[in-house]
C-alpha positions in Angstrom: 49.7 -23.6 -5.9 50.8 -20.3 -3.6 48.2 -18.5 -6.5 45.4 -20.7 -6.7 44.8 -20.5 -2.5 44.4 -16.7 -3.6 41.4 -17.2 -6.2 39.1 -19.8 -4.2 36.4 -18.6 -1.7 37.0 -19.6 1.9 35.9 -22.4 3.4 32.3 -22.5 4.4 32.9 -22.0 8.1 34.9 -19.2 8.0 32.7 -17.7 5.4 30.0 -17.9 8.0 32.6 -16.5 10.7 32.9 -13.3 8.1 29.3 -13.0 7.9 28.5 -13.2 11.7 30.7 -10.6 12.0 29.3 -8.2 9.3 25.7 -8.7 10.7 26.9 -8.3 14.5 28.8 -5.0 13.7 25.9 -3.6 11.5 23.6 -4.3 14.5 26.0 -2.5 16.4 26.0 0.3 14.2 22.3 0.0 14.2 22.0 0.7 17.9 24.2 3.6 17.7 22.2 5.5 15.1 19.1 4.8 17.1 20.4 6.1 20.4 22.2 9.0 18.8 18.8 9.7 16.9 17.1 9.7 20.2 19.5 12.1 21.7 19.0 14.6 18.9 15.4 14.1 19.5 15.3 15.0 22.8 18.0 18.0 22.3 15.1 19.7 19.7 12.2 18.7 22.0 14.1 20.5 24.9 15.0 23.4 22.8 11.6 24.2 21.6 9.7 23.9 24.0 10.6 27.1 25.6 9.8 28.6 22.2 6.5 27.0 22.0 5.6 28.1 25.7 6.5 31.9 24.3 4.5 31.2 21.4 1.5 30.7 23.6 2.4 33.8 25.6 2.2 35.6 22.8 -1.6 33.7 21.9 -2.1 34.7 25.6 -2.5 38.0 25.9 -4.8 38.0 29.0 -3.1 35.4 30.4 -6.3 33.4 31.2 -3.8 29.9 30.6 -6.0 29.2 27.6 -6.8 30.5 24.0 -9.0 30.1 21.3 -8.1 28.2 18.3 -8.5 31.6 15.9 -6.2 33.2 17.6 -3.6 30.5 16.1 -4.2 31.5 12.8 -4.3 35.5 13.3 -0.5 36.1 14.6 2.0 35.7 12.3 4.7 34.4 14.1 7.3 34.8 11.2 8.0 38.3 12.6 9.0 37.4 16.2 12.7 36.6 15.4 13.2 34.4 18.7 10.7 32.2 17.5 12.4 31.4 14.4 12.5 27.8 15.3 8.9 27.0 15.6 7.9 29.5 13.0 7.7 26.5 10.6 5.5 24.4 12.5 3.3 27.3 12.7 1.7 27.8 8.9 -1.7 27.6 8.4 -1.4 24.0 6.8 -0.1 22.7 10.3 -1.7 24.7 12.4 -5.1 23.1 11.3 -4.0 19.8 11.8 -2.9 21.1 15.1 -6.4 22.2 16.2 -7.5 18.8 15.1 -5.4 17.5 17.5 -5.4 19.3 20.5 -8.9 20.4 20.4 -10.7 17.4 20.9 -13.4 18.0 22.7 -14.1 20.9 20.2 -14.7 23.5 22.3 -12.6 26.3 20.1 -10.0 26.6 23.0 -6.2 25.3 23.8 -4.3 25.7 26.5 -0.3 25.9 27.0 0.4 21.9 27.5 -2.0 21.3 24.8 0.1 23.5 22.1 3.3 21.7 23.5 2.6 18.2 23.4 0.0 18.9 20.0 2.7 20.9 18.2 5.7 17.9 19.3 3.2 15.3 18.4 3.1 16.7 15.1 6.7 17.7 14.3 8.2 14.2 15.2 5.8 11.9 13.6 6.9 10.3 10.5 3.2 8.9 8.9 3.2 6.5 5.7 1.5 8.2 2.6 -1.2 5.7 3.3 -1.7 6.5 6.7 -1.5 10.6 6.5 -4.5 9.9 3.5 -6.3 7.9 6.4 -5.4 10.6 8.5 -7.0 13.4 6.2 -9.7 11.1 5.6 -10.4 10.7 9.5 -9.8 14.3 10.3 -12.5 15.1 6.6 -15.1 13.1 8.8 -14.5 14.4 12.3 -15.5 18.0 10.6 -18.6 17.0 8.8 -19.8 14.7 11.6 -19.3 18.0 13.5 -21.3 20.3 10.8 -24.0 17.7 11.2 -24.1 17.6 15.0 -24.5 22.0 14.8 -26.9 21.3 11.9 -28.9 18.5 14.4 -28.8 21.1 17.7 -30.3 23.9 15.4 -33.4 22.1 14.1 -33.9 20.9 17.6 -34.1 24.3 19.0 -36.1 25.7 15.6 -38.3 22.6 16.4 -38.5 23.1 20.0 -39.5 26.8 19.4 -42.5 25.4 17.2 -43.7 23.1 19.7 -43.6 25.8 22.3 -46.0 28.4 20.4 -48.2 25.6 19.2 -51.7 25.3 21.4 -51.9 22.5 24.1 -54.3 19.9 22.5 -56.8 18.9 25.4 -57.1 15.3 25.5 -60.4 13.4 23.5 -62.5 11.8 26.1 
């Protein structure tokens, strides 16, 4: 009898006991990971963004507080060896998404904040396949619509030109 005790499940309510348990302790565990993944979060936000401010010194040269996008993708950064941390969010791949961020207004320049919160905003986001092909997609679209806004303003003025060396018709009475 002692034997057979040891090969039968549980009874239902302690079974349900066991598994309350399991589930409360991996929700603990849960919770942990999260808050320690937040912590090392904010330990890499706060240790590169002094490197990312230095990076812009460096963009900076005439200190004016803002630079244009070019200039991103004429330093190489690889070289500076106290920048070693955000030399990888600097390759060209990134650093056009980057200018698609921060730039929005398209004027060609960034300024310090801009590169901070641009480059962070890029380095912690974990996009779906599907959404970085929206993303691309989105990003494809902003630079045509772009292309065809330049293409719009320089027939205007070609246009405009016309109009201006064209004689004034007098009015038929």
């Amino acid at each position: 009898l002692a034997g057979l005790l040891h090969v039968l499940p549980p009874p239902p309510p302690v079974t349900n006991l066991i598994t309350a348990v399991q589930v409360e302790d991996c929700i603990c565990s849960s919770q942990i990971d999260d808050k320690l993944h937040r912590e090392q979060t904010r330990n890499r936000i706060n240790k590169l963004i002094p490197d990312i401010k230095k990076a812009f010194e460096i963009l900076d040269r005439a200190s004016q507080g803002h630079v244009k996008t070019n200039r991103l993708r004429e330093i190489d950064f690889a070289s500076s060896k106290k920048l070693q941390d955000v030399v990888p969010l600097l390759r060209p791949q990134f650093i056009d998404e980057l200018c698609e961020v921060v730039d929005v207004n398209g004027d060609g320049y960034i300024t310090e904040d801009e590169l901070v919160n641009g480059i962070l905003h890029l380095s912690f986001q974990d996009p779906s396949i599907e959404l970085a092909q929206i993303k691309n997609l989105m990003m494809q679209a902003k630079r045509t619509m772009r292309h065809m806004r330049q293409a719009v303003d320089q027939t205007n003025e070609v246009l405009s030109g016309i109009c201006k060396t064209l004689p004034a018709s007098t009015p038929q009475s």
